[in-house]
N, C-alpha and C positions, 0 to 999 in steps of 0.2 A: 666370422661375424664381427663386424665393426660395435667400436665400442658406443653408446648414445650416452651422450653426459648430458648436463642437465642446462648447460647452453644453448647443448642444438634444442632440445623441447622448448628452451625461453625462444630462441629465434623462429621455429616454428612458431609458436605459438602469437608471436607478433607480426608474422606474415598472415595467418588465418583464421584468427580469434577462437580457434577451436580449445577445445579444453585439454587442459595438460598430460592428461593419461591419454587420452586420443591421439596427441601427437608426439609420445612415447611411442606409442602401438605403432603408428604410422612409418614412425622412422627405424622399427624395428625391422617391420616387413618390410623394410626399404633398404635395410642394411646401409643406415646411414646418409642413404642421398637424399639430400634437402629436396631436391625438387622432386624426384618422386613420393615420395612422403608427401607434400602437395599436393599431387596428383592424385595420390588416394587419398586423403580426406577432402577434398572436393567430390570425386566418385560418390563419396559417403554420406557428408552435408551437405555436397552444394556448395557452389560458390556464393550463396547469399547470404549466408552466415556472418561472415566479415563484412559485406556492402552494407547489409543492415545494421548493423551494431552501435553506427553513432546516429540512428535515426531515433528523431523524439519520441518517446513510450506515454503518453496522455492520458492513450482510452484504457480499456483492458476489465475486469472483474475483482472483486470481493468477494474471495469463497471461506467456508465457516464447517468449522468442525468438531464436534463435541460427543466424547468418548472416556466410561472407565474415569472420571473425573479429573480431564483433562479437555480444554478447550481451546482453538485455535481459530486466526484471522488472520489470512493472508491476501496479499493484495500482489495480482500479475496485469502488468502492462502490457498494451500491444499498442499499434500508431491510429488504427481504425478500430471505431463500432462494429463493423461489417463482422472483421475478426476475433472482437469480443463475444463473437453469437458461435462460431465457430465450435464442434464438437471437442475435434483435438484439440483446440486452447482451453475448454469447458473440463475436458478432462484430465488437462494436464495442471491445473488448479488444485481442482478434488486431490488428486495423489502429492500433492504437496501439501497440501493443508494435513491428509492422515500421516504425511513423513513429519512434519513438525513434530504433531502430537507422538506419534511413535521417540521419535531417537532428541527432539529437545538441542537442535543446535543452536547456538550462542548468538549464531545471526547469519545474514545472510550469505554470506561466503561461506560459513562452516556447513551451510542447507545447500551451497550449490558441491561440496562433494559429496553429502551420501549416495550411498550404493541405488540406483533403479534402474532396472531392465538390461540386468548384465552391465552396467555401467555407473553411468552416474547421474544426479540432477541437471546438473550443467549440460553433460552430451547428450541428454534431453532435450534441454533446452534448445540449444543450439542446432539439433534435429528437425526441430519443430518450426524454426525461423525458417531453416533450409526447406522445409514442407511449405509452408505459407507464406513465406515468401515477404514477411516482414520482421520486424526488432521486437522480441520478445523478452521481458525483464519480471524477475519477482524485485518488487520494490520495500516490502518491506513483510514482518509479519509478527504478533504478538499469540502468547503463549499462556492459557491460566490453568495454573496445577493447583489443586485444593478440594478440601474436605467437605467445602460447600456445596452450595448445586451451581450450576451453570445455565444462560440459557444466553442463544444466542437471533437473531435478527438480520434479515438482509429483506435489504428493500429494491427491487429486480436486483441486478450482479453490480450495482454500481455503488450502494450505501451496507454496511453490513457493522454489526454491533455485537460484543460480547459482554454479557455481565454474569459478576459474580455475587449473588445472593443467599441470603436464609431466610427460610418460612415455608409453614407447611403449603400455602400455595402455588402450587409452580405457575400459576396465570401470573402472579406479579413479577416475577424476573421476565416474564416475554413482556409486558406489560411495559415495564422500565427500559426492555430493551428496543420496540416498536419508540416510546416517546425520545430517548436518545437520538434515535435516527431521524426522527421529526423537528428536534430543538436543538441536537448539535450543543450541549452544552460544554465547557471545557475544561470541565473538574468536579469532581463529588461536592464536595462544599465550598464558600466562599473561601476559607482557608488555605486552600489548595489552589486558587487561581493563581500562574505564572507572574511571580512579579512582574515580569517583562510588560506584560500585557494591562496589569493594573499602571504602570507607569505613563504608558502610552495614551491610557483612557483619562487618567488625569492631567496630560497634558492638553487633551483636545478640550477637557472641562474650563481648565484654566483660562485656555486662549478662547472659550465662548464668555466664561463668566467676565474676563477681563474688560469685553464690551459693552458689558452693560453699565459700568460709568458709575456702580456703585461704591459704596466704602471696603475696605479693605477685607474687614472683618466680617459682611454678607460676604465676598465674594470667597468669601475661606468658605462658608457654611454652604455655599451654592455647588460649591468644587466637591467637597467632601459629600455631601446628599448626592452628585451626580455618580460617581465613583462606587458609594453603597448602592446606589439603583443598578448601577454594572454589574456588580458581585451578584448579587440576587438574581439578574437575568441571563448570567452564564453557568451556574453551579448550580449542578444539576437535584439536590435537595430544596432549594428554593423555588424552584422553576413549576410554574402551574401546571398540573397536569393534563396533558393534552387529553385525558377522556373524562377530566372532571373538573371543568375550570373554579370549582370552588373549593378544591384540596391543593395545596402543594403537594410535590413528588413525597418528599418528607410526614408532612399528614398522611397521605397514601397506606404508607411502607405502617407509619405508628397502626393506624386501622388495622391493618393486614396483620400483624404481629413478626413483622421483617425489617429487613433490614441488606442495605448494600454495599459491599465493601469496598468494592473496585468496576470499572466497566475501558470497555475501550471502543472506537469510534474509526474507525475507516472509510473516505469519499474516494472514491477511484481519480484519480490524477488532480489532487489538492496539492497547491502549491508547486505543480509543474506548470512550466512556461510551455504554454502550447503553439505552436507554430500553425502560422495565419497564414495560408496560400493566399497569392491574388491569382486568380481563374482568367481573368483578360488576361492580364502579362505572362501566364504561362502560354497562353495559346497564341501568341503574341512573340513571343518567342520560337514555337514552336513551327510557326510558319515561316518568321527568318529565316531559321536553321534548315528549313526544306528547300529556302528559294538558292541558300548559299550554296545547298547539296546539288 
């Protein structure tokens, strides 16, 4: 029996993007040869595992799971809508969102080796690309452990919300977590909004107030008013409540006898760059490439 070091699985595993323990196994049954070892994990996933792997992940779902006072939001990509409707991608979401909440990994690497179906997340994953035939990725996912209640919100599989609240009503944590997903705000209080973001919005106040030609000391109060109107329309205690536009969130919660500690906010492919096919020029292409053949 040939010895497997931990080179040959780095070199597999850079020829087949398969996961590490799989191409351990691989090159056991293989007694070492590289290419058969290849050979059967192709057999196994498919060659499409590796084709697909650096293809963009945009669409995909927001699945939610809340359990035993633990609640979880994760968010799995795929390149098509088509395959966001998909049972196997549907259900391979579900069983990740209850592995979070079960075993609590640190992130997304540490979630892609727990143990599932005699394997692992990863050779799941990876499985399922080889099934469907495109780039499958968990992107990201958030985890709330607490004494409080939970409740959580998804809006179809594409917006999905967790909040952590108190009050004997549990209509108002779904409450807070339907208007989340409606006003997308980006922090419990003014308090908390990303400096990053307060700077940015004062910059663009600055460069409006600058043209109005006034004195120095309006256009301070005009910058500064523009700035406080920001805070107030992204923090989520401020923000009018979408089923009572004469309360704020905050009014709301004081009525209710609640209150909310923390929430989280998941949009399925925020902030990924989505790749723009042009339809003429593929077919355009496609016809070259037949008249060359």
């Amino acid at each position: 029996m040939a010895a497997i070091t931990a080179s040959m699985v780095a070199e597999l595993r850079a020829k087949t993007d398969a996961p590490m323990m799989e191409c351990k196994k691989a090159l056991t049954e293989a007694d070492g040869d590289m290419e058969r070892a290849e050979e059967l994990l192709r057999v196994k996933l498919g060659n499409k595992a590796s084709k697909a792997a650096s293809r963009v992940t945009a669409e995909g779902i927001v699945a939610a799971h809340i359990a035993h006072g633990v609640g979880v939001l994760v968010e799995l990509n795929c390149e098509t809508d088509f395959v966001a409707k998909n049972d196997d991608f549907l259900g391979f979401g579900k069983t990740v969102a209850e592995l979070i909440a079960k075993n609590h990994p640190a992130d997304v690497a540490a979630l892609s080796t727990l143990p599932l179906e005699s394997s692992t997340v990863d050779a799941v994953r990876l499985a399922l690309i080889g099934k469907i035939g495109e780039n499958v990725s968990v992107r990201r996912f958030v985890r709330f452990e607490s004494a409080n209640k939970l409740a959580s919100y998804l809006h179809g599989t594409r917006i999905g919300v967790l909040v952590e609240f108190t009050g004997a009503d549990e209509q108002v944590g779904k409450d807070v977590a339907m208007h989340v997903a409606a006003m997308k705000p980006v922090s419990l209080s003014s308090d908390d909004v990303p400096a990053e973001l307060i700077a940015k919005e004062r910059s663009i106040a600055e460069q409006k107030a600058a043209e109005s030609g006034k004195p120095a000391e309006i256009v301070a109060k005009m910058v500064d008013g523009s700035v406080q109107k920001y805070l107030k329309e992204v923090s989520l205690l401020n923000q009018t409540f979408v089923k009572n536009d004469k309360q704020t969130i905050e009014q709301m919660l004081k009525a209710a006898g609640a209150s909310v500690q923390k929430f989280a906010l998941f949009v399925v492919g925020e902030g990924i760059e989505k790749r723009t096919d042009d339809f003429a020029a593929e077919v355009a292409a496609q016809v070259a490439a037949a008249k060359q053949g």
